[in-house]
C-alpha positions, 0 to 999 in steps of 0.5 A: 619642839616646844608645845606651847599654849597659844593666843586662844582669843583676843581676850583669853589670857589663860586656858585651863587642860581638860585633857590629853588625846595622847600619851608620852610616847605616841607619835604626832601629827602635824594638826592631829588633836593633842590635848582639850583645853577649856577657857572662860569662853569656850572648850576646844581641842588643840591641834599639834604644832608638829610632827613627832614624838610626844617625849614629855607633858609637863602641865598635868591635866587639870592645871589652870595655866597663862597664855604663853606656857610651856605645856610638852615636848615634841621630838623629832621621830629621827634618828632613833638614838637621839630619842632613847636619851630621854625616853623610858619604856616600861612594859605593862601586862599584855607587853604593851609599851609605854614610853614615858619621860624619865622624870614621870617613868615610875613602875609603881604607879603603872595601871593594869590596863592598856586603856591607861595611857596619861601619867596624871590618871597612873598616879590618880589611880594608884594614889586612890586604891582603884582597881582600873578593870572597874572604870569606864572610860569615856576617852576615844577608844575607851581611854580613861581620863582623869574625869573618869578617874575623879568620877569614881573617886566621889562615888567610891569616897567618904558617904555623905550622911545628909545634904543640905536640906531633908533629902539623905544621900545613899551609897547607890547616888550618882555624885557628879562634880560640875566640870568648868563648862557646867560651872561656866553656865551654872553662874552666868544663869544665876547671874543673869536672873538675879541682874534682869527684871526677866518678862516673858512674851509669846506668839504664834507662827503659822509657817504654811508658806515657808513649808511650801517652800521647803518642800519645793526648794530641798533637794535642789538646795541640799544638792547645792549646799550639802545640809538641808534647809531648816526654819532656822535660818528664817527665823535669823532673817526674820529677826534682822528684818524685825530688829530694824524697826525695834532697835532696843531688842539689839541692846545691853545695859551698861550701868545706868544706860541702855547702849543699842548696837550698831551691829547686829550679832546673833548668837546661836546657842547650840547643846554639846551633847547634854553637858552644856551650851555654847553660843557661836556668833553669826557677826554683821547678821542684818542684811545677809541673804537667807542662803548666807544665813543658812550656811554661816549657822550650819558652819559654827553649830557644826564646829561647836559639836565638835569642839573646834570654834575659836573663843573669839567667835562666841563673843561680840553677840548682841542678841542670842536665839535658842532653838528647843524646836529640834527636841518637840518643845512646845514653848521655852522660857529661856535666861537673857545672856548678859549683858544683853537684853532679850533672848528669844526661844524657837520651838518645835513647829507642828501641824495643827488646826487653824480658822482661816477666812475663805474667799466670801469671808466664810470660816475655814479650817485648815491644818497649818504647820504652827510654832511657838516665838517666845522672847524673854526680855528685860523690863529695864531696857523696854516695855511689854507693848514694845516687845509685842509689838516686834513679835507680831512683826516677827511673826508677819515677816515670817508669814507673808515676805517674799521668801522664793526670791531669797533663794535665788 
């Protein structure tokens, strides 16, 4: 059976593989992970297309490869002869096995370690000189990749006397090389800053009421969905109620014109362990129920940690939230996602002091839980009364609407 590289996305005409979960040799299952691959979009694990032998990789990993590309070759694990036809085995210390194509089986390029298990990361670590007990491998049960690989190699390379600028590098300074998806981030950000007159606009949210809510409401919601309830979704529902009044917030600019979204399509952006983002879309998000919110952002934040969303549901938002709330961040300035016109980051919510009136319009001091909206937004698409004007209305949806019957 041919391994081919599939249609990824409706867009995505060509795939770049990051790495392979397993080696020539290992027996497969039917939808077992078989190799990362990154995009222009997203970095997602491949599931096999079948059952078998893994006999042959014949697109390295590292390789940028189109749609369509033969990329391994999967053999039937019966009968047994067929197989030693195109199979070599060699005996690495320890007698483990491992079985390799008779194209890629070369001795003098065997690692003197059982965590090796790619013929590309044999070769580079030969190639280089590296002694393999001295690399940390970061693949699944410790297996070394070729970015493991690649790491050591700009550690241990040529010294680097001065880099640009005053500051010198010494032999202790950790080099670590962008990867695609630290690339990916790193142009669009820069892209972004220097396309949008980029202004920044925040307010204050006093969530008293939707804490009573939680409190009353969450076990019987986390019994019923299986996640708990979080502010999140409130916030979504918030912002769709919000976007009906301000339009322009749901907006991109093309050329010289502002072009305002029918749809409403917010994207999330979700951190994939400190080494990058990615922002999954909640499609038609105007008119959902806070419940059908709550389950959509638990389902794709949940599968972009784990690698498993399809590059077309990180396309088509029309407006993206940020949520820094979860590491205590008091308010967050974050760069609009072009072509969009405005990104809005939602803080980490705390109990503090606030003056309230009481009943005979006396002051009061009460201690509220309060957090911090904060919309960056691009001064062509619209102006500062207009971006404060729909925070405030944010910020009255989320302390007064009627949020027990969203429950229901």
């Amino acid at each position: 059976m041919d391994v081919i590289l599939p249609q990824l996305g409706e867009t995505v005409i060509e795939a770049t593989i990051t790495s392979w979960l397993v080696a020539v040799g290992d027996l497969v299952a039917l939808d077992e992970p078989l190799y990362e691959v990154s995009t222009d979009k997203v970095d997602s694990e491949v599931p096999s297309p079948g059952a078998g032998i893994l006999v042959e990789i014949l697109v390295e990993e590292g390789e940028t490869i189109g749609v369509g590309t033969r990329l391994a070759v999967i053999a039937d694990a019966a009968p047994a002869a067929s197989i030693d036809q195109t199979l070599d085995t060699v005996s690495l210390p320890g007698d483990i096995p491992i079985v390799q194509s008779r194209e890629q089986a070369d001795p003098s390029i065997s690692p003197h370690d059982d965590r090796v298990t790619s013929p590309v990361v044999r070769r580079l670590i030969v190639e280089h000189g590296l002694d393999v007990t001295t690399i940390t491998g970061t693949g699944e049960a410790g297996r070394i990749t070729r970015r493991d690989v690649l790491d050591v190699v700009h550690r241990t390379g040529p010294a680097v006397e001065e880099s640009r600028g005053s500051t010198a590098l010494s032999d202790d300074d950790d080099r670590i090389p962008f990867d695609n998806i630290r690339r990916r981030t790193a142009e669009h950000m820069v892209r972004s800053k220097a396309t949008s007159a980029h202004v920044y606009t925040s307010i204050e949210v006093d969530y008293e009421r939707i804490e009573h809510l939680r409190s009353a409401h969450q076990a019987a919601w986390k019994a019923a969905e299986g996640f708990s309830l979080t502010y999140l979704p409130f916030i979504v529902r918030a912002f769709c109620e919000a976007a009906r009044e301000f339009p322009r917030v749901n907006a991109s600019i093309e050329g010289e014109s502002i072009v305002v979204h029918a749809e409403l399509n917010v994207g999330l952006a979700v951190d994939l362990d400190f080494k990058g983002l990615v922002a999954p879309v909640v499609r038609n998000s105007a008119g959902r129920g806070l419940r059908s919110l709550a389950r959509e952002i638990r389902d794709l934040a949940t599968r972009a940690r784990s690698k498993r969303l399809e590059p077309d549901e990180i396309v088509g938002g029309t407006f993206t939230i940020t949520n820094m709330g979860p590491f205590g961040t008091l308010m967050t300035l974050p760069i609009i996602n072009q072509p969009q016109v405005a990104i809005l980051a939602t803080d980490s919510i705390r109990k503090k002091p606030v003056a309230l009136e009481g009943p005979d319009g006396d002051d009061l001091i009460a201690v509220h839980p309060i957090g911090v909206l904060a919309l960056t937004w691009d001064h062509r698409a619209f102006d500062g009364a207009y971006a404060a004007t729909f925070l405030r209305t944010m910020r009255d949806i989320l302390e007064t609407r009627d949020w027990e019957s969203e429950l229901k």
